[in-house]
N, C-alpha and C positions, 0 to 999 in steps of 0.2 A: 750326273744322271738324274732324271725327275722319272715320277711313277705319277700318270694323270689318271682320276677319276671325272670324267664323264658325264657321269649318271648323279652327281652332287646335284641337291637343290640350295638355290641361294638365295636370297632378301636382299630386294630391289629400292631404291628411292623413292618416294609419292611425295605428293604438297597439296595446299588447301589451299586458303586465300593468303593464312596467316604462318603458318608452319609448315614442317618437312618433316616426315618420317620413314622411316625405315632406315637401311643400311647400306655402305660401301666404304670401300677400299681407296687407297691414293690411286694416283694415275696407273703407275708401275707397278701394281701390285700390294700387301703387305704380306710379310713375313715371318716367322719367326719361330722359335726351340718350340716343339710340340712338347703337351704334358698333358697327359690322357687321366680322366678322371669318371671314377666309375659308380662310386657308390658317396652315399653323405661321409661317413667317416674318412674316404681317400681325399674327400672336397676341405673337411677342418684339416686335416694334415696338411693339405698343401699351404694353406692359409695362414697356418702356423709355422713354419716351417721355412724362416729368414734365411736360411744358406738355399736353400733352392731357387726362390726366389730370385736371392742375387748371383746365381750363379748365369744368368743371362740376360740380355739388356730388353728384349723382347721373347714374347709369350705365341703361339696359336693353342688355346688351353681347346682337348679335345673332349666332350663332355656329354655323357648320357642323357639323352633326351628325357628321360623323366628327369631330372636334374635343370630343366631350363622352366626358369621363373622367374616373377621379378626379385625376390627373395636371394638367388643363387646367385644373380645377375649382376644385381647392385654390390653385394660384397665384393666380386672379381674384377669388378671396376675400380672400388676403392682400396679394394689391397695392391690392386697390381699399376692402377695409374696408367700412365705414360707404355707403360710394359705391355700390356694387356694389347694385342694387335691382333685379335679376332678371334672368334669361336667357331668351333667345327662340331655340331651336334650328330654324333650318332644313335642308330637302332640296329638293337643287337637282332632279331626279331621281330615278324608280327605277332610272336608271341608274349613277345614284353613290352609291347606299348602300353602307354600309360593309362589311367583311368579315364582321367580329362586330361585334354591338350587341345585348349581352346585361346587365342589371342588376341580377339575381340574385347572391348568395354563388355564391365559385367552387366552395362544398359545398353545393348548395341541401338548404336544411331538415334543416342539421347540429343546429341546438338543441335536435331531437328524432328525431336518428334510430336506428333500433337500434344504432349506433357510438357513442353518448356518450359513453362514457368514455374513449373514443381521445384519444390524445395530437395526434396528426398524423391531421386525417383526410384524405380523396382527392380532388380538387382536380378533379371530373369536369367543373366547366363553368368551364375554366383560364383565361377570356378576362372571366368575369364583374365585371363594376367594384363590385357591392353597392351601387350609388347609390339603389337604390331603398328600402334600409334606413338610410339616413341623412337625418337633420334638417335642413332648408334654411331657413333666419328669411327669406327671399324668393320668389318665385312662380318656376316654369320652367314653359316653354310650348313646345309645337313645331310651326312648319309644315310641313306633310306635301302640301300640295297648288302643284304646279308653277306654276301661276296665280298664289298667294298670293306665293310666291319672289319672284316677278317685280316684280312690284307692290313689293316691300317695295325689291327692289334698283333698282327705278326711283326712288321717291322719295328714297333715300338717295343715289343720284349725284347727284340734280337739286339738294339742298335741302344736304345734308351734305359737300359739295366745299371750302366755302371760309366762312371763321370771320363774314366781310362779312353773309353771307345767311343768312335764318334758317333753322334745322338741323329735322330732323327728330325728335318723342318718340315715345316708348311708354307707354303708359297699362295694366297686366294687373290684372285684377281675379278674384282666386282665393279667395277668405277662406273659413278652416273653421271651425264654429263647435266642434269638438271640438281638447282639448288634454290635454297631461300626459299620463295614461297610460286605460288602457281603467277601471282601477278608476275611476279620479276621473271619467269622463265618466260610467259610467252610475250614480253617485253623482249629480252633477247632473239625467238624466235621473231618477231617481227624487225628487229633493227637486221636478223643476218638472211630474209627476206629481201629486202631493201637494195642492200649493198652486196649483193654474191647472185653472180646467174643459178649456181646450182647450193640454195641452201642450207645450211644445218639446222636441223631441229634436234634443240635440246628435250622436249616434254611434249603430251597428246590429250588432249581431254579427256576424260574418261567419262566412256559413254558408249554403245550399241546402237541396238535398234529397238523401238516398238514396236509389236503387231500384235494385228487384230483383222478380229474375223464377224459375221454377224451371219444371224438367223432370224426372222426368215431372210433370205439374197434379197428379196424385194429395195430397192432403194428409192429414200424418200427426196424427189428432188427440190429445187428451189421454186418451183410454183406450185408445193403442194403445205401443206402445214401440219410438222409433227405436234402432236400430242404431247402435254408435261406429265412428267412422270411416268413416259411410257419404254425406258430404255433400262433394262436391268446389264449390269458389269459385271463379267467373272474374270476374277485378276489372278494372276502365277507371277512367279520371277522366273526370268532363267539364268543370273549372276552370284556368285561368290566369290569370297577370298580366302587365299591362303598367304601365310606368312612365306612359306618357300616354294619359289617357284620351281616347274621342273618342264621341259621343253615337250619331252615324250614321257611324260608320266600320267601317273592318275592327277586329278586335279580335285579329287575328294567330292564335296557336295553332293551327296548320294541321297541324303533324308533331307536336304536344304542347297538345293531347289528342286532334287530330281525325283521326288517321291511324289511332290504335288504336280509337277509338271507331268508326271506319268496320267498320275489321276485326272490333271486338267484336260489331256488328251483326247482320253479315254471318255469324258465327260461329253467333248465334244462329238465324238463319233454315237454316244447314243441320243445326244440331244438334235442332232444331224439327220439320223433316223426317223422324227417324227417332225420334220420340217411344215410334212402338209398340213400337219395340226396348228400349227404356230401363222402357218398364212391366213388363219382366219380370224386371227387376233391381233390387235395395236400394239404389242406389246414386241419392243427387238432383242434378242439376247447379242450383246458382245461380247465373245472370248477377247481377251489383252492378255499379252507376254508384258515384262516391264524388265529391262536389263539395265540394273547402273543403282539397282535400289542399294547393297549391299554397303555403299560410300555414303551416307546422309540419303540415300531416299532419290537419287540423282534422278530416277526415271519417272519416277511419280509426278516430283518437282514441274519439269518438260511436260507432262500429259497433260497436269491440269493448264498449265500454262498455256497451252495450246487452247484447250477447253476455255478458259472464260475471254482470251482473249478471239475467238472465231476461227481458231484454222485445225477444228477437229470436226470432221475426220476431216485430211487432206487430198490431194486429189484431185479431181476432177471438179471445177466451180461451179457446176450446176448441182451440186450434191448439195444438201440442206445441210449447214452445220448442228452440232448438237450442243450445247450449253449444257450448266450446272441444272438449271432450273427444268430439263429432260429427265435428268438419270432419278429413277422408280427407287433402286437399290444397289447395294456392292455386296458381292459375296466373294471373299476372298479364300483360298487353299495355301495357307504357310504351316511350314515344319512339320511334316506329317512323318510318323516315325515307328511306324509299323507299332504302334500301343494296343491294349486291350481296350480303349475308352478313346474316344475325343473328343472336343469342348469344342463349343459353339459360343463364340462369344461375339457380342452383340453393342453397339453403340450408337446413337443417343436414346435412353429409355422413351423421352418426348416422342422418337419418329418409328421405332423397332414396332413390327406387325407380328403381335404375339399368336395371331394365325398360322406366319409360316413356319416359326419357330415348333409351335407344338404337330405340326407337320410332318419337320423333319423329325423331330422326337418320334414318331409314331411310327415312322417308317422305317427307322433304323435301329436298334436298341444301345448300338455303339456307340451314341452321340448324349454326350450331358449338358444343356445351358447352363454357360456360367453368368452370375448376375450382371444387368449389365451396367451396375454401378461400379464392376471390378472396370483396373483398368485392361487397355487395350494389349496384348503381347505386341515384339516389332512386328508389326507389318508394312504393307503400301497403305492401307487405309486409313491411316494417322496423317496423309500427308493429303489424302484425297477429303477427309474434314476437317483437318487443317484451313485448307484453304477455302473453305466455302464457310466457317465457323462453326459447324455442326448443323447448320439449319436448313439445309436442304434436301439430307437423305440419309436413312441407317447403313451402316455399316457391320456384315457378317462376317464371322471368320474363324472357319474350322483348321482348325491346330491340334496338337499333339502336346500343348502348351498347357500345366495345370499348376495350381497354389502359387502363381507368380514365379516359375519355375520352364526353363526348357528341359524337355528330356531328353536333345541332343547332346551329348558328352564332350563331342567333338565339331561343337559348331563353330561352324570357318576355319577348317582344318582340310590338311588332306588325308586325317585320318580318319574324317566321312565319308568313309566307300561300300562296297556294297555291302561288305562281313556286317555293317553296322546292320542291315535288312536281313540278316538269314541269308544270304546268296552266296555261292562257295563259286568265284567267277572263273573259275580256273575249268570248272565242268558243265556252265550256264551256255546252252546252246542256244539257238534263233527260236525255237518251237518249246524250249523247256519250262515245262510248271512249277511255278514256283509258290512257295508258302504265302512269299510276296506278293504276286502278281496274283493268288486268290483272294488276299487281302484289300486290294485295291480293287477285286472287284463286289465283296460286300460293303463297302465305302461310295465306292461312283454311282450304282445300280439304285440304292432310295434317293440318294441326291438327285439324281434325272426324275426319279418319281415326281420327286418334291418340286421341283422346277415345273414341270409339267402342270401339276394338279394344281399348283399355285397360278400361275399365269395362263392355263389353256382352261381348265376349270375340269378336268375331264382324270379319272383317276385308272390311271393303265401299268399291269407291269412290263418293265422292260427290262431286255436283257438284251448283254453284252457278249458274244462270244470270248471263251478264255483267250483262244490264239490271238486276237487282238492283241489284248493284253502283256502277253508272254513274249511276243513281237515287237513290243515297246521297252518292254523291260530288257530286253537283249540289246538293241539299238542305242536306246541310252546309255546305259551301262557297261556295256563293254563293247561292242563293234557300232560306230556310226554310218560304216559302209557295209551296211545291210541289204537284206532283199526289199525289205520293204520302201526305203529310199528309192530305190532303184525301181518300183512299180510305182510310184506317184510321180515322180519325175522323166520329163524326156532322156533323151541317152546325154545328150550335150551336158544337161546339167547334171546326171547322177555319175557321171566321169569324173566330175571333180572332186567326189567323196571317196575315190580308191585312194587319193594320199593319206587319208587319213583311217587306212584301213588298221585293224584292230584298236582301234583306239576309242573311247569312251567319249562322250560329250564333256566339252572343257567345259565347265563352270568357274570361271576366273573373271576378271576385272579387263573388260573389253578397251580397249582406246579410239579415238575417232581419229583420221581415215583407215588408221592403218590396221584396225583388227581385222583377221584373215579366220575367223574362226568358221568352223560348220555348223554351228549351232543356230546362227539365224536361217540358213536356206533349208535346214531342218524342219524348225519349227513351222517357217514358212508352208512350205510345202505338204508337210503333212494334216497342218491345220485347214485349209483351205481344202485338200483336197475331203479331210471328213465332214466339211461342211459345204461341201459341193452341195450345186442343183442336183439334185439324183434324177430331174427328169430327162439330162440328158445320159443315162447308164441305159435309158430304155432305146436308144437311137444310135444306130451305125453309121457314125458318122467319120470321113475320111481326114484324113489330116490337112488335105487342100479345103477342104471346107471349114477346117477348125482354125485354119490361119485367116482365112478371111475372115469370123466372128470376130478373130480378135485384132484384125485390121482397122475395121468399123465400128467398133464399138471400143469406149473409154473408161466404161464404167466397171467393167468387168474381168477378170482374166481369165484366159482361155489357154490349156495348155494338152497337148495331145499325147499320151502317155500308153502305158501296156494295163495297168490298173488294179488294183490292187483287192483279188477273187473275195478274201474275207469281206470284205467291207462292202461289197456286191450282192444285194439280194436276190435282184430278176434272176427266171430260170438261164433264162438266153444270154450266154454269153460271148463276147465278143473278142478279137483278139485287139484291139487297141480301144482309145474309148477318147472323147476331145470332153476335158472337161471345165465346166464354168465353175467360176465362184468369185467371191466377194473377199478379200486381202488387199491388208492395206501395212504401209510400215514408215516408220519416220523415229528419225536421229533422237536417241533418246539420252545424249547427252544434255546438263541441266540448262538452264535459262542464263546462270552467269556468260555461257560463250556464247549463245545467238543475239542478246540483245545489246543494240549496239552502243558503245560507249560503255558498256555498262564495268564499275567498277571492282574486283575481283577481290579485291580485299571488304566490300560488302559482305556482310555475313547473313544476307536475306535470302541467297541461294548460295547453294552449297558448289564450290569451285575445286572442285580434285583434280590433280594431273599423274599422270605414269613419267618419270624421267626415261629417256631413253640412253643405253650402253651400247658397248660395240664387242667386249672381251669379257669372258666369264670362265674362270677355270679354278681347278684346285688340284695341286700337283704337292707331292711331296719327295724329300730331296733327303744327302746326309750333310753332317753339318760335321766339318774336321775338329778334334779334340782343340785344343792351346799349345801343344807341343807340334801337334801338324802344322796348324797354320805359323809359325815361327820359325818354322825345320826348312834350310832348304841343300840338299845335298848335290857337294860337288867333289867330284873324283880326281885326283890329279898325280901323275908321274914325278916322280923325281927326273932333276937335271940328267942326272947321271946314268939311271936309266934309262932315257928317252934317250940317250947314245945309242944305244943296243940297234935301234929300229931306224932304219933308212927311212923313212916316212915323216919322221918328226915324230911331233906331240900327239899322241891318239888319244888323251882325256877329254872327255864331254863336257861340256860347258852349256849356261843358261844366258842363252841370251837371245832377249828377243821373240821366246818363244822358239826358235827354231835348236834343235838337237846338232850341233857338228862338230866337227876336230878342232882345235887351234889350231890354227898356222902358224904360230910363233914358240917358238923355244918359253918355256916359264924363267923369267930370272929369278934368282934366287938373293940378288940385293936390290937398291933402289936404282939402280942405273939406268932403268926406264924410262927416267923423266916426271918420273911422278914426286910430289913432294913427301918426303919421308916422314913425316906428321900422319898423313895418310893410310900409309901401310905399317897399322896398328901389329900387324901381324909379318914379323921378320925370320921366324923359324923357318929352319930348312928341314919339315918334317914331310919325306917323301909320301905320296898315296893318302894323306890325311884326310880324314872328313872333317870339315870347317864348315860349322855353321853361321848362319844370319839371322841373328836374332829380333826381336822387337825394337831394337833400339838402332835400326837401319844399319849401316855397316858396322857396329860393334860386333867385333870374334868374324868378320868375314875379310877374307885376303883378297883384297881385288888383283893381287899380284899372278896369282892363280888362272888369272882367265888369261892372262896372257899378252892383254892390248895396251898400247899404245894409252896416255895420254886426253889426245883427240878423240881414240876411239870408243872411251870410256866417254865421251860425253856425247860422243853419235850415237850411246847405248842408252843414253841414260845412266849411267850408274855413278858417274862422277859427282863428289860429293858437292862441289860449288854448284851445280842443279839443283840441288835441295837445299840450301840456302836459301836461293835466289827466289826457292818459290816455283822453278820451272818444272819440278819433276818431284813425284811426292816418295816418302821413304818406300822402301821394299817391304815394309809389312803391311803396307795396303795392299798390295795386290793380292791377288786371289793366286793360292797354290796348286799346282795342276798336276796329276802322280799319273804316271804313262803308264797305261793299261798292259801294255806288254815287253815288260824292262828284258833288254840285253846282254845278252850274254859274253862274257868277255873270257877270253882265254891271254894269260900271260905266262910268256917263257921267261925263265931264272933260269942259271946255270945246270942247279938241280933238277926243278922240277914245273912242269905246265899245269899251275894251278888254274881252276875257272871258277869264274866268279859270277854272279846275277846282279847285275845291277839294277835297282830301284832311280827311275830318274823323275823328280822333283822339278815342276818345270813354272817360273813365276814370268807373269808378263809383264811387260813393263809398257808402260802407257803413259803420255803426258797428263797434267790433273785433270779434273773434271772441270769445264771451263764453270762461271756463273752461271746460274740463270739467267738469262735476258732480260732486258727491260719490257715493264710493262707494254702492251701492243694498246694503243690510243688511238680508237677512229675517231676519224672527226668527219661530221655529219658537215659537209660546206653545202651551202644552195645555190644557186643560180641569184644573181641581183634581180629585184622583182620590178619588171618596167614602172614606166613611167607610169604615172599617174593621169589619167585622162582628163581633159579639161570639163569644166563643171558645166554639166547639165542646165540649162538655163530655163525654164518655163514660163512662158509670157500668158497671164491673164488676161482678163479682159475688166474694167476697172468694176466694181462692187456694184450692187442696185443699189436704189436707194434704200431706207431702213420705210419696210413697212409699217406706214400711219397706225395707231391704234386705232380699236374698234370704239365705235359711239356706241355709249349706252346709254339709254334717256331711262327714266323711271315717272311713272304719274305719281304725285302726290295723294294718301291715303283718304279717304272719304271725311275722315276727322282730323280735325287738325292733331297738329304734336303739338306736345310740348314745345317750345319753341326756346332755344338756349338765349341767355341778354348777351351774350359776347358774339358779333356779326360774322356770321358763317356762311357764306354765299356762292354760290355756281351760279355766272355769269357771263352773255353771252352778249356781243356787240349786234344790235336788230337795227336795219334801218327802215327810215320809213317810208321807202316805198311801197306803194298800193298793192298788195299781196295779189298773185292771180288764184290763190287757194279762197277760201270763204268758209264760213260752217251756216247750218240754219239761225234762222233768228231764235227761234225756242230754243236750241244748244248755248245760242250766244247770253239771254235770258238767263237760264240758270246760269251759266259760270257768272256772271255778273254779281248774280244774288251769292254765291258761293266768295267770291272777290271781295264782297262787302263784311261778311262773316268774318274772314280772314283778318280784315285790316282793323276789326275793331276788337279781335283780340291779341295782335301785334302791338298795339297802341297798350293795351293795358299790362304787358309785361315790358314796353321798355323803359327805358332811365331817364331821369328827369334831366334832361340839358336844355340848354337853351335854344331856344327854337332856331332864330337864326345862325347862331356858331355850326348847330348839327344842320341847317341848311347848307351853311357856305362849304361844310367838311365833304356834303354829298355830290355836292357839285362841283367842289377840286376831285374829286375820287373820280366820276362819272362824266367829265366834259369832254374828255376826249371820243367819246361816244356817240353816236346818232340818234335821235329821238324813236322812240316808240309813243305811236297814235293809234287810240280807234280798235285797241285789242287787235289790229292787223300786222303780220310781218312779212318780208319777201323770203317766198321759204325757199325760192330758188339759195339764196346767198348762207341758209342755213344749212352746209356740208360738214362742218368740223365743230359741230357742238361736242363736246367731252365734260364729265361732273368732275367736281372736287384740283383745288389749285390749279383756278384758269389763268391767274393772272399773280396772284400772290398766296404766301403761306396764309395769309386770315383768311382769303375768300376757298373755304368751304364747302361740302356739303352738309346740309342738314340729315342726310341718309348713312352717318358713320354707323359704330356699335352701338351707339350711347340713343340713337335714335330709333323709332321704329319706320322711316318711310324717308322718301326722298320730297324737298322744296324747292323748284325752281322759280328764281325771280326774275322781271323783266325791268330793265330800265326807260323811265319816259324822257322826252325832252329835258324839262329841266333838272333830270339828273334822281327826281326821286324813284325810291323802289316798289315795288306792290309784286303781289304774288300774281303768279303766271294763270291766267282761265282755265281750269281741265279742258274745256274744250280746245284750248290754244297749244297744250303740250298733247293731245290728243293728235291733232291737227300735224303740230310736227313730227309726230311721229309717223302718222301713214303718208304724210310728203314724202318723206327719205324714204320711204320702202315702196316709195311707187303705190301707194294704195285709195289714194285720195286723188279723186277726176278733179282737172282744171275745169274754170267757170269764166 
């Protein structure tokens, strides 16, 4: 007999790139002797307390939730080892939950926050155990419902009192099919992709949606150009976590994320209101949801990702993207906690507008700057300067967060619910005022000022109707399927919010495809609609006409609805209403799953996955003393009596499970056939109760039942079976007591005594075969074709190598220095009668110039001998043509080139060492002289065409 609770919350599997945390169970369950522990002193007694201990081989230790720490935790680990096979934490009441019950890092979302590199980071939620980041090889469960308490702590005095009666077990059944880390699961989920039409998925990203909304609607497209610094951010989360999950339960998060998301709201709807104001200014406001921050920052990660690389906002490609180098400022709304005070806290001091700042100061008296050298509490905004460095925009952020310190108790719990706000939800109607929801509106009401006066320049008060307010706080909080849903959306889609009617907004840890939750067509929806165009409220406009706006148009959505009176100012109103607005939403799961290739054991984006299960229960059972399980009772006639009775044998027998008569007389020696070794038991003691104790047929008569030999081994019970291995002793089996024992009546001579029989009934079953052998796919391919024959590309053969360029240079007005080691640029002239010419006065001077030259060549060079240095000038220079007459054919002069015409001595005189270039000419017989300016003049306007033939 099992008793199932239901209503148990239980701790799921998760992974990172690198680790796995949380909890489960083997395949089949774990098991084991319950031992309920209530207070510290019952928690050292059990501790201490070796015969308890060993009086079971396995534990489910059942344990008061203020009793679950790491403290509590790790001892029941090490005392009990291998025994220890799950915890079941109950709450006796919501009157005795704990102070703090928080399982978060006491740095939530240190492993990515803009502090990284910190040594000592700040220690904001100082009470956190981090349980929920650590690996448990067992299931943890908790009862949360006062009923289930009960119940647990009834059966356990009744049954679990005294060692005689049998105790009471636990049975938890959690199993994840995801393990090791996020890389290796969806490795798996891709190999069982591949290979299976309809696949398994072990693990799911975890990740939602973003959205966002803007004001003014005006949209900037791609042939127009935004302005920098002209886009202000108001960021919310809509994501939490709890340690246990619960299917139809509250899901906590009530001051983290639903207190700011209320305020975010609300913010919207009066910043919505003064839309016409804002259209006459550059400046956009973006409302953003971010779901997935709660895991590392998950959704932040993805925005800006989106952000620096072009695909924010998305959508439609005519839309102008926005960049880093747009956004004006962030102003963020986290943990807001119904306090007397709230901090504004402020980062980078360089970029913070101490304008807005004493702004908001002035407008609120609620709000205190904290410096903004402190550092930053968790928020998105760590992860939005993070990635930019800090250098492109301040970062605001109004919190409930002060001295490095959260004032949520119960942050990322599901014991953040509304009791945490003053809210008594058991009598919170749709229209009820709340302490609350007055609260949040001296909080929103200068915030809108402040937005206003800051970016419109124009200083107005605004007010918020309370019903608003008290409308939101109802919806979120306890019913999602509201009225107010139900007036911003058509019928189609506020139908799908009756499933989840009484039910509060989940704030849990979304997964990608398969999260079903209502909270993004929520947010959706009501976002957009309080930031609608409001110039279409003033227009009765038909639903045939509201579907073709949004047939035609891409940029916009258009949705036709019944509308929602508060939030309607015009007198005139209408019974439906078709309205525009501006909403946008995209997968805000992080960067490690969409880029591609990208490696998940990288620790640059943060990679979280949810395993996924299939069975989740917790049932509780009794567990027989040691004298039941060993006890098995058989009833038997004597020989002599079963004369009496025309019938035969009317004793009951175990076999097989099934209850019936013998057929056979019982002998009363070995004559059966059986080997007499065997039948330990040769009394002829009529109606005996003969037990079977743990040591398999020791003190049991198999003679008793009556069979044959064979039959004893078509039963099982024959003892060469259990030798061989084929059939395991009879104290394996499970013992089984017939709920409704038989009444027997037997005649004696004397007297018709009646008896009750208790019938003991064991099954008998072949062993448990092995486990199977591993299951080994093997990935075979297809042989990959042939290799195609090699591409051949036939050119066409080379040019030839372009000539260098001629550069002549005239020699300088004064002579040079002239080196004694013979350095020459030399060019073969012949002498044909030039058709070029210069004037005779040109030819004049170079003449006189000619003469100058040669008689200070003469006085720097070396004494040889005249003839040797003739005969050397004219082996050098015979193979030559004569030059005559200072004339040359300057047609034949195309390939002059200076320095190594002919060999490494022959030179230019125009290296580094010189200041000018010398060109020589050779004459007939072989001697040299410097060339006429007029004659390198000469060849030079030949070659460029400049010089008229004569």
């Amino acid at each position: 007999m099992y008793i199932s609770f239901d209503r148990a919350r239980y701790c799921v599997r998760r992974l990172n790139g690198t680790h796995e945390v949380g909890c489960q169970s083997a395949m089949r369950g774990n098991s084991g002797r319950m031992y309920m522990i209530d207070n510290e002193q019952e928690f050292t007694s059990f501790l201490t307390n070796t015969a308890t201990i060993d009086l079971s081989n396995s534990f489910i230790i059942v344990l008061n939730v203020n009793l679950f720490d790491s403290n509590h935790v790790d001892q029941l680990m090490n005392r009990l080892d291998k025994k220890l096979n799950g915890l079941l934490l109950y709450l006796k009441s919501n009157l005795s939950r704990p102070e703090y019950f928080s399982h978060d890092d006491q740095c939530p979302n240190h492993r990515y926050s803009y502090y990284l590199n910190q040594t000592e980071s700040v220690k904001w939620n100082w009470k956190g155990t981090g349980l929920f980041f650590r690996s448990f090889p067992f299931p943890i469960m908790l009862v949360d419902e006062e009923n289930d308490y009960k119940q647990l702590l009834h059966f356990y005095q009744q049954f679990n009192s005294s060692q005689s009666t049998p105790a009471c077990g636990l049975e938890m059944k959690t199993f994840q099919n995801a393990a090791h880390t996020s890389k290796t699961c969806m490795r798996r989920n891709d190999i069982s992709h591949s290979l299976i039409d309809l696949p398994e998925i072990f693990c799911d990203p975890i990740g939602g949606q973003n959205i966002y909304s803007k004001l003014p609607q005006t949209i900037t497209t791609i042939y127009q150009q935004r302005s920098p610094k002209s886009v202000v951010l108001i960021l919310v989360n809509t994501d939490s976590f709890q340690m246990f999950l619960k299917p139809k339960g509250a899901t906590g998060g009530a001051q983290q994320p639903a207190a700011a998301l209320i305020a975010f709201l609300t913010l919207a709807h009066l910043i919505g209101q003064e839309q016409n104001e804002l259209k006459k200014q550059d400046k956009e406001i973006i409302f953003l949801t971010l779901d997935g921050d709660a895991m590392d920052y998950s959704a932040s990660f993805k925005f800006m990702f989106d952000m620096i690389n072009g695909y924010f906002p998305n959508g439609d490609k005519n839309e102008q993207r926005i960049k880093p180098e747009h956004i004006h400022s962030i102003i963020e709304l986290q943990g807001l906690s119904m306090t007397d005070k709230l901090w504004l806290h402020s980062y980078p001091s360089s970029l913070i507008n101490q304008t807005f700042i004493n702004t908001i100061l002035r407008n609120n008296p609620m709000i205190t700057s904290i410096s903004s050298n402190s550092p930053l509490p968790p928020a998105s905004s760590q992860i939005f300067l993070r990635e930019t460095s800090s250098m492109s925009f301040p970062a605001y952020i109004l919190s409930s967060a002060n001295d490095n310190q959260l004032s949520n108790h119960y942050y990322h719990s599901f014991f953040d619910d509304p009791s945490t706000l003053s809210i008594n939800i058991s009598t919170l109607e749709y229209n009820t005022d709340t302490e609350f929801s007055q609260w949040i509106k001296r909080i929103v009401e200068p915030l809108a000022q402040t937005l206003i006066e800051s970016f419109v320049g124009i200083r107005k008060n605004l007010i918020i109707k309370q019903e608003i307010i008290n409308n939101l706080v109802y919806c979120i909080l306890k019913n999602i399927n509201c009225p107010l849903i139900h007036n911003v959306t058509n019928q189609s889609v506020g139908n799908t919010f009756k499933q989840f009617d009484q039910t509060s907004m989940p704030f849990s840890i979304n997964t990608y495809p398969e999260s079903t939750t209502p909270t993004f067509p929520f947010v959706q929806y009501v976002l957009s609609y309080f930031l609608r165009d409001r110039a279409y409220d003033l227009q009765n406009i038909t639903s045939v006409t509201c579907k073709e706006y949004a047939a035609n148009d891409t940029l916009y959505s258009y949705k036709y609805v019944g509308g929602y009176l508060p939030s309607i100012n015009n007198e005139e109103k209408f019974s439906s209403y078709c309205v525009r607005s501006y909403i946008r939403l995209i997968q805000s799961m992080s960067p490690a799953f969409t880029i591609k290739n990208y490696d998940l054991s990288d620790a640059k984006y943060p990679a979280w996955t949810e395993s996924r299960w299939t069975v989740i229960s917790l049932r509780l059972f009794l567990i027989p003393t040691r004298q039941h399980e060993v006890m098995t009772v058989v009833i038997d006639w004597n020989q002599q009596e079963n004369a009496h009775y025309s019938n035969g044998d009317t004793s009951l027998h175990s076999v097989h499970g099934q209850i019936h008569a013998g057929p056979h007389s019982v002998p009363a020696h070995t004559d059966n056939g059986l080997d007499p070794n065997l039948l330990n038991n040769d009394t002829n003691d009529s109606g005996a109760f003969v037990t079977a104790g743990t040591a398999g047929q020791v003190g049991f008569d198999v003679r008793t039942l009556g069979l044959s030999e064979q039959e004893l081994k078509e039963t099982g019970l024959h003892p060469s079976l259990i030798s061989a291995g084929r059939q395991l002793p009879l104290d394996q089996y499970k013992i089984n007591y017939d709920p409704n024992p038989i009444i027997i009546r037997k005649q004696i001579p004397v007297e018709m005594p009646t008896y009750k029989q208790q019938v003991i009934v064991r099954y008998l079953r072949p062993p448990t075969p092995p486990s199977p052998g591993p299951l080994i796919i093997k990935e075979v391919r297809e042989p990959p074709a042939a290799a195609a024959p090699p591409l051949v590309i036939r050119t066409r053969a080379p040019r030839e190598k372009t000539p260098p360029p001629i550069v002549i240079r005239e020699a300088p007005p004064c002579a040079p220095h002239v080196d004694l080691n013979p350095k020459y640029v030399t060019r073969v002239v012949r002498h044909n009668e030039s058709n070029y010419s210069s004037s005779p006065q040109q030819q004049q001077r170079q003449f006189q110039q000619q003469q100058q030259y040669h008689q200070l060549q003469q006085q720097h060079q070396p004494q040889h001998h005249p003839q040797q240095q003739q005969q050397q000038q004219q082996q050098q220079f015979q193979h030559f043509n004569t030059f005559e007459n200072g004339t040359v054919n300057y047609d034949q002069f195309n390939g002059i080139q200076n320095g190594n015409q002919f060999t490494n001595e022959i030179n230019s005189f125009g290296d580094q060492q010189h200041g000018g270039w010398v060109t020589e000419v050779v004459s007939s017989t072989g001697t040299t002289s410097a060339a006429p300016p007029h004659l390198l003049d000469d060849i030079y306007r030949a070659i460029n065409n400049q010089l008229p033939r004569v």
